[in-house]
N, C-alpha and C positions, 0 to 999 in steps of 0.2 A: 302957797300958790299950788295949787290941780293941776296937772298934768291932764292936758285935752285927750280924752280916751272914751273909745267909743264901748258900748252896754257891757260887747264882748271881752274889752281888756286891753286891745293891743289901742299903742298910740296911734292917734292919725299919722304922723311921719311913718311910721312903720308900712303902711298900707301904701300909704303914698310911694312911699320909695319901692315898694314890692310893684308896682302896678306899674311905673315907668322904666322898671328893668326890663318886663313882662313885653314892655312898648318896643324898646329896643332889639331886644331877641325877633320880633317878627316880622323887622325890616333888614334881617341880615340878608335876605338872599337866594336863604336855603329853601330847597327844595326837592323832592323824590326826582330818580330819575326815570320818566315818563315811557312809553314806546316809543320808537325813532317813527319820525314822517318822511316819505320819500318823495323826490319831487318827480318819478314814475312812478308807474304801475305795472310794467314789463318789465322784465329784465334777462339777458341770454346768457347763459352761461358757458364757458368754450374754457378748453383748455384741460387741465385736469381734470376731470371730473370722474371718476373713479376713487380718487383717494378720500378719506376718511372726514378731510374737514372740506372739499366739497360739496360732500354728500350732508355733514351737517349746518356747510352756508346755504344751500337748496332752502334743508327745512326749515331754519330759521326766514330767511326770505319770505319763504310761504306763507308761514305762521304770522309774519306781518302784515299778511294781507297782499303781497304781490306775486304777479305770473311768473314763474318759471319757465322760462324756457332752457332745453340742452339740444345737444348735438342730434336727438333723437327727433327734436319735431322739426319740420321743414321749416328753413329760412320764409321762403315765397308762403306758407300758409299762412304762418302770423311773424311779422315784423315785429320786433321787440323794441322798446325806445331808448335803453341802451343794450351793451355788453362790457359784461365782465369775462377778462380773461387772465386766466389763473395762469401766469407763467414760470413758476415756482412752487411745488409744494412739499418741504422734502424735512423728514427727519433725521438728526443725525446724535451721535453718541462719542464723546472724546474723552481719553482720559487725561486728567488735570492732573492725578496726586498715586504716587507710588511708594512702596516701602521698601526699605535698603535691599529687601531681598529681591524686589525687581517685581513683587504683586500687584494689585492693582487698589488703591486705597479711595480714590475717589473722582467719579466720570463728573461730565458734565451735560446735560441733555439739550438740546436745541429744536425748535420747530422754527423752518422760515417758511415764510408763505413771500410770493412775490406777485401782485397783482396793478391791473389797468383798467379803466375805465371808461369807457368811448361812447358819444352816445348815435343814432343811428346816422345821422350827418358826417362820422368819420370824427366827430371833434372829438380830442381830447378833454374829459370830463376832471378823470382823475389820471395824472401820469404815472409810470412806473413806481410802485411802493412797493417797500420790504419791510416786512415787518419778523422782525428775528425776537422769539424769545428762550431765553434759557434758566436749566434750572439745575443746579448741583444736588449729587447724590452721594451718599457715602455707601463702599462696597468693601462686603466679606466676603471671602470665599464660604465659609460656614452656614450663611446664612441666602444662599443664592435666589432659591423660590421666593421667598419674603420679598429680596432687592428686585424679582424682575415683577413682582407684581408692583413696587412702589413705584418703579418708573414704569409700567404701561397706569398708571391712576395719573404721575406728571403728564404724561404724554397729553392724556385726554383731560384733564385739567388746560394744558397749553392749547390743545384744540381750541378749546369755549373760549379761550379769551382772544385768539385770532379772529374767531366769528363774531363775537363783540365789538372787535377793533373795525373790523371791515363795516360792520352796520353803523358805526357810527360813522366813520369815513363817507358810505352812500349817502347817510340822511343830511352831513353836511353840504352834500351838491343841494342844489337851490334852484338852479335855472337849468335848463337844458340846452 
């Protein structure tokens, strides 16, 4: 008895079973992760806005298509539909790990960002969040230059992904 096989060789079970794997994989779920949607188009920024991941949650905002507003344009010109206020922006450096001789064997890096969400009605959008991340580094004295340039690279690594976090957080509001 033949074995049912098509001109090319491979059995029909082979095909078949290849084609309903194929089936399966593209009802998993998966998918790119998109630009965020915002449910404004204004937004006012207050609070810190000088430090470094201020200046690049601005850009980012922007870059999605929405108004910035800071502390520089007048309230009474243009009303924003909400605000963000940065009440925390702060980096910090501790050490974790020392050698018998009392040196310094390994820090720990920190970014908190502390922020709220209001929208022009006073309501609470999004309430107070912290968002703390850290990142362990090992340290020589011998090699200092090298260490402080690895942690300003975490630093600003830890930046991007607080502005990450934040823009997902906004596009999660929905209603105003």
């Amino acid at each position: 008895m033949k074995a049912d096989t098509r001109q090319d060789g491979l059995p029909r079970r082979h095909i078949l079973l290849a084609s309903l794997a194929s089936l399966g994989l593209t009802g998993c779920g998966f998918a790119l992760r998109k630009a965020p949607t915002f449910a404004f188009q204004t937004i006012r920024l207050q609070g810190s806005e000088g430090t470094s991941v201020a200046r690049e949650l601005r850009e980012a905002l922007q870059a999605n298509g929405l108004q910035v507003l800071t502390s520089s344009t007048a309230p009474a010109t243009q009303p924003a539909q909400v605000v963000l206020t940065v009440l925390t922006d702060q980096r910090e450096r501790v050490v974790v790990g020392q050698t018998a001789a009392g040196q310094v064997r390994e820090l720990q890096l920190r970014t908190r960002f502390v922020f709220r969400l209001r929208g022009a009605n006073e309501k609470d959008l999004i309430l107070d969040t912290e968002l703390l991340l850290e990142r362990d580094i090992s340290f020589t004295e011998t090699a200092v230059l090298s260490k402080d340039a690895e942690e300003a690279m975490l630093y600003r690594d830890m930046q991007g992904d607080v502005v990450q976090q934040v823009l997902r957080r906004l596009a999660a509001v929905k209603s105003l």
